[in-house]
C-alpha positions in Angstrom: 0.0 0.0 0.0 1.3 3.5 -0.8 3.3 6.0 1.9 2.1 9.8 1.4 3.8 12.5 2.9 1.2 14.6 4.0 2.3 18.4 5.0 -0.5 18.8 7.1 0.1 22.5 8.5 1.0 24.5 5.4 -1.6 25.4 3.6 -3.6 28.9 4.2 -6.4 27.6 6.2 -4.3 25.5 8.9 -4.3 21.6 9.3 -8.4 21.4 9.8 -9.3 21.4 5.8 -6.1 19.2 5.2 -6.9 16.2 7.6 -10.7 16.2 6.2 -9.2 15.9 3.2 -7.2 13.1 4.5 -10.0 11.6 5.7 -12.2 11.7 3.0 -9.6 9.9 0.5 -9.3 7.3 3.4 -13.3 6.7 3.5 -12.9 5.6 0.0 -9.4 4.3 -0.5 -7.0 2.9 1.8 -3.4 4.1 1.9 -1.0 4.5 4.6 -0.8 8.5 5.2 2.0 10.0 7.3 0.7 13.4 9.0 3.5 15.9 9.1 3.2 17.9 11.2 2.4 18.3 15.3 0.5 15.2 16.1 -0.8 16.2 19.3 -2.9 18.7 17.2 -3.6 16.4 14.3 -4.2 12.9 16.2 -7.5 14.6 18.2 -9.2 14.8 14.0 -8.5 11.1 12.8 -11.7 8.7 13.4 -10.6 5.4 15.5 -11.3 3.7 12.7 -8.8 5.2 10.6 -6.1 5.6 12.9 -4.4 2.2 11.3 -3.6 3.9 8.4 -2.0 7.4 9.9 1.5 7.8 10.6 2.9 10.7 12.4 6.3 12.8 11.5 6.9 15.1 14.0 7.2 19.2 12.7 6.4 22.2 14.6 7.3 24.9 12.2 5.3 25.9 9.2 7.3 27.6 6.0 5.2 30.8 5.5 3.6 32.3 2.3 5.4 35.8 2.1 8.8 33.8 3.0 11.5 33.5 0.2 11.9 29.7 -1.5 15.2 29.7 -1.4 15.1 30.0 2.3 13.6 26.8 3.2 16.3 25.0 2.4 17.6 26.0 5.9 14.4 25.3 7.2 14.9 21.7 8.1 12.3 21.3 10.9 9.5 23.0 8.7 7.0 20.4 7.8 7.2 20.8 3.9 10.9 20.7 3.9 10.3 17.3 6.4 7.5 15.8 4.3 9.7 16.4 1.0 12.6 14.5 3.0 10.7 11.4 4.0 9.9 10.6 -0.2 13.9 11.4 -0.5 14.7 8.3 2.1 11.9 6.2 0.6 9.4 6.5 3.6 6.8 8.0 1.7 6.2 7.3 -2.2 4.5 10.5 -2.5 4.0 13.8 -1.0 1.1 16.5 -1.1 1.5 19.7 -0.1 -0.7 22.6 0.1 1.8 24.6 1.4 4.8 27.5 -0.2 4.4 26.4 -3.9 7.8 27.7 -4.5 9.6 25.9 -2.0 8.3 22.8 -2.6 9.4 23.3 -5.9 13.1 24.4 -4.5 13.1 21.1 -2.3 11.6 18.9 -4.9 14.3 19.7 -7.3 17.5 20.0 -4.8 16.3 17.5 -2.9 15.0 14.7 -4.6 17.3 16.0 -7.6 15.6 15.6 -11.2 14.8 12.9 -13.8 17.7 11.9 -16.3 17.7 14.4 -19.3 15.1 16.4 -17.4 16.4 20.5 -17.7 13.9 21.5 -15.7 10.7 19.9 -14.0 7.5 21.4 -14.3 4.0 22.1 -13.1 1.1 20.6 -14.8 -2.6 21.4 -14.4 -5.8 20.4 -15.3 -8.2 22.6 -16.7 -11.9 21.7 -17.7 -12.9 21.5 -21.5 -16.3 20.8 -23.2 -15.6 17.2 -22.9 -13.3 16.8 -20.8 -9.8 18.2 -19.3 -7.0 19.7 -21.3 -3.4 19.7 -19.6 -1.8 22.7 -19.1 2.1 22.8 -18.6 4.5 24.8 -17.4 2.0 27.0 -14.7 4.7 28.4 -12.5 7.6 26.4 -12.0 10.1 28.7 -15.3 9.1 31.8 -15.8 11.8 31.9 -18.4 12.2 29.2 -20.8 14.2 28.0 -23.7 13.2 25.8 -26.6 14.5 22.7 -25.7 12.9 23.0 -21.9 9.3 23.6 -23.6 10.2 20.8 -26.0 11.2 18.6 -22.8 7.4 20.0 -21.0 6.0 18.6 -24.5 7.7 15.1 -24.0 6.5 15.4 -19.7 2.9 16.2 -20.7 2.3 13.7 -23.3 3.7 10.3 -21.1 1.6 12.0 -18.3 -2.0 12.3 -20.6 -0.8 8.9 -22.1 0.7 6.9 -18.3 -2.1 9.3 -16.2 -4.9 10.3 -17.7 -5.0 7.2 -20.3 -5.0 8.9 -23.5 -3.7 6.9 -26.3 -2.7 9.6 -28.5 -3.0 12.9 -27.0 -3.4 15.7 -29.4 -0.2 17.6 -28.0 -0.3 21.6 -28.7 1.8 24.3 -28.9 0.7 28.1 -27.0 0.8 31.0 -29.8 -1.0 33.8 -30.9 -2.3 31.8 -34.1 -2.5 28.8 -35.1 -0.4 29.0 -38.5 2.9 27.8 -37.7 4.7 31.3 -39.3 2.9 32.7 -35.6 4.6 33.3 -32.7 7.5 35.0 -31.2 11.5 33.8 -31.6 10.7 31.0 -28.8 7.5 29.7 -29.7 8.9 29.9 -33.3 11.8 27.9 -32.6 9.7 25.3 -30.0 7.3 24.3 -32.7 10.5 23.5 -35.1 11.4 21.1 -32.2 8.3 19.9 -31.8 7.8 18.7 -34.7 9.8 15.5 -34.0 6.8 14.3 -31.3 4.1 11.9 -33.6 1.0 13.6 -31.5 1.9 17.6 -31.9 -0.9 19.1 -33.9 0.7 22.5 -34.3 -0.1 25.9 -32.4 -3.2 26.6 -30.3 -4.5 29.8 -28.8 -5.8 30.6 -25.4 -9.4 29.2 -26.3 -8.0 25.9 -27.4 -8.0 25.0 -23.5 -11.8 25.0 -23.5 -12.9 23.7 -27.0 -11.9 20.2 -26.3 -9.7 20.6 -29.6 -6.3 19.5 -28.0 -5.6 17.3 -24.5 -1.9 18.9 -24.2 -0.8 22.2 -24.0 2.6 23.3 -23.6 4.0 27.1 -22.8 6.4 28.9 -20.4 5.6 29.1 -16.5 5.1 32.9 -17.1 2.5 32.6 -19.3 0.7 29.4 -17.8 0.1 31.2 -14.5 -1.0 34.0 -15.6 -3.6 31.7 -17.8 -4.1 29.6 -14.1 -5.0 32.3 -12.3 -7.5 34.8 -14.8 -9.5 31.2 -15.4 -9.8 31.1 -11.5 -11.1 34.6 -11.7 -13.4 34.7 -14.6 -15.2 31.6 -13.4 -15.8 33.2 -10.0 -16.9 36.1 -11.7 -19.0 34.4 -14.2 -21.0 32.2 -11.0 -21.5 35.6 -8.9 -22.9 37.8 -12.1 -25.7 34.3 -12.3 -26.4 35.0 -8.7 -26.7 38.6 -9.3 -29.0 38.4 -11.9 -31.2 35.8 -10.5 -32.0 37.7 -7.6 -33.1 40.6 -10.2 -36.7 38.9 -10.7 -39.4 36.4 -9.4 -39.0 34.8 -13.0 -35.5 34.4 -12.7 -35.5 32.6 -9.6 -38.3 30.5 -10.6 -35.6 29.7 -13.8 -32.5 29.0 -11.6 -35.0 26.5 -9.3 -35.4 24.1 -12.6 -32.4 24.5 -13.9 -30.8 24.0 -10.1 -29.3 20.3 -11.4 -27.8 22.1 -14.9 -25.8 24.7 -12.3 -24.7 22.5 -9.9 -23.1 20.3 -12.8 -21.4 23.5 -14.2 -20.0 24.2 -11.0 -18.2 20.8 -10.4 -17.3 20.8 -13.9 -15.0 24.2 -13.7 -13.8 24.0 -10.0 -10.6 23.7 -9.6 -11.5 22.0 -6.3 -12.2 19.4 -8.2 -9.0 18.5 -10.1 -6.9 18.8 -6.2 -3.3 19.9 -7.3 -1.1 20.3 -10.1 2.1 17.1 -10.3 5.5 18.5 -10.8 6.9 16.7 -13.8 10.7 16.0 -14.3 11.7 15.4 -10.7 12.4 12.1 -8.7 9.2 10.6 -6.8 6.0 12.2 -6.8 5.1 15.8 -5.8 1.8 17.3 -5.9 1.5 20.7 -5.3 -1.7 22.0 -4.1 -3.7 25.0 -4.1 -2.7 27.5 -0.8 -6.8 27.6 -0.7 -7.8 24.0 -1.1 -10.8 22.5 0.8 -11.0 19.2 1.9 -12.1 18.2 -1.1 -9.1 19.8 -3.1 -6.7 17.4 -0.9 -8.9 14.3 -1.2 -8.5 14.6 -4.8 -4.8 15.0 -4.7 -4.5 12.7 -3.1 -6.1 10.5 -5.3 -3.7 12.1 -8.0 -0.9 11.5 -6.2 -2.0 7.7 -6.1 -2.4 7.5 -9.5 0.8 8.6 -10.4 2.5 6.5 -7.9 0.7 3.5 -9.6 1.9 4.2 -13.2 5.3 3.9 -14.9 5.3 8.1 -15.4 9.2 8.5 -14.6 10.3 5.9 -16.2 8.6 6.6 -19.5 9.6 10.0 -19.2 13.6 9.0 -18.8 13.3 6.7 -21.8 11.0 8.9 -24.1 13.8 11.6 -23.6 16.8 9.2 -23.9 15.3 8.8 -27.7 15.6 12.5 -28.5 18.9 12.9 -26.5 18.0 16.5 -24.7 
């Protein structure tokens, strides 16, 4: 049965979301979770029942927000840098962290060290599309980029839709302004030359391409993927408040959003980002899921779950040998 490292103190909302999260992914799946963090706090929220499956690793200090990544590398009592540590010694398979995106990023890499042939690792997210999801990649993780490490991201994202998300051939997609391979600045130019070489690119896609279902992989730089990440977040908040708004504006409005009640609520889970738990971070030895500083219970149960399912496939592996093949 799997180990996860669990930093149970670090995300914004304290350890009480976190261990309900926990919880919830044990109610439907067993796994052996280790809690890091301070157990006399954490212990008092785990049913009896599920007490067999908790571990404890003992942490007292959180690694804050505004705080510098770099800095938790001298940290070594904070309960991310201890939860990354126990997947370096082989105690945990997996760990999933609310917490400082950066510096789990920063330990990931220095710690764990990265994949053979792998530049630099990065962060992949779902996003929701008319029929399904569409991976996004890099979010966050290079906010500068050269061609060969969106080329490596391309080579990341497709083993991940094809070992992960069981995609056979994932329609693999470049970020541009255009879709007519002339578009593009110098690195996207230069990128799409590259990618070429992979059987499943279909060329350039724009910003809209997420949602259309057109394409399962996208690939651009950290700069530009975070910026996408976070005005998604905001338009669908704004788009469910302006319903709620106008509802209220009549008697035959509510009367409308009673019927269609089902329609909404089926929207809602469709778009939440809730719903998809964390984002993996590709390229680096073990498995790292980074999730969001605001995640609910719900968020963690589900990345959980994704951090389960990459543990169970051959991800790092085929990534190593799909890379070996194109010698970067």
């Amino acid at each position: 049965m799997i180990n996860i490292a669990i930093d149970a103190m670090g995300g914004d909302f304290g350890e009480k979301p976190i261990i309900q999260g926990v919880v919830e992914a044990l109610n439907q799946k067993p796994f052996h979770a280790i809690l890091v963090g301070n157990s006399k706090l954490l212990q008092s929220q785990i049913p009896k029942h599920l007490e067999q499956y908790i571990k404890y690793e003992e942490a007292d200090e959180v690694f804050l927000m505004n705080e510098n990544a770099t800095d938790v590398l001298k940290r070594k009592e904070t309960t991310i840098y201890k939860a990354i540590e126990l997947v370096k010694t082989g105690k945990a398979q997996a760990v999933v962290s609310a917490g400082h995106s950066g510096a789990s990023m920063s330990l990931a890499t220095l710690k764990l060290g990265r994949l053979k042939n792998v530049l630099r690792p990065a962060i992949a997210t779902l996003m929701p599309n008319i029929s399904g999801k569409t991976l996004l990649l890099d979010v966050g993780a290079n906010a500068d980029c050269k061609s060969e490490n969106l080329f490596q991201f391309a080579v990341m994202g497709e083993t991940y839709a094809k070992e992960v998300m069981k995609i056979t051939k994932p329609r693999l997609a470049l970020l541009s302004n255009g879709e007519e391979d002339c578009k593009g600045n110098e690195l996207t130019k230069e990128t799409h030359r590259l990618m070429k070489k992979l059987t499943n690119f279909v060329g350039n896609a724009e910003g809209r391409d997420i949602f259309n279902g057109n394409i399962d992989v996208l690939i651009c730089d950290g700069f530009s993927g975070n910026i996408i990440l976070k005005s998604c977040e905001g338009v669908a908040g704004a788009i469910f408040q302006i319903l709620k708004d106008e509802i209220k504006q009549s008697l035959l409005s509510k009367i409308g959003a009673i019927l269609l009640k089902p329609c909404f609520y089926r929207l809602k889970k469709h778009i939440d980002w809730q719903e998809y738990g964390g984002a993996p971070l590709l390229g680096v030895k073990g498995c790292v899921i980074i999730s969001h500083g605001k995640s609910d219970s719900r968020a963690i149960k589900n990345a959980i779950f994704q951090a389960i399912n990459f543990s169970q496939s051959q991800i790092n592996e085929v990534i190593e040998n799909e890379l070996e093949k194109f010698n970067t």
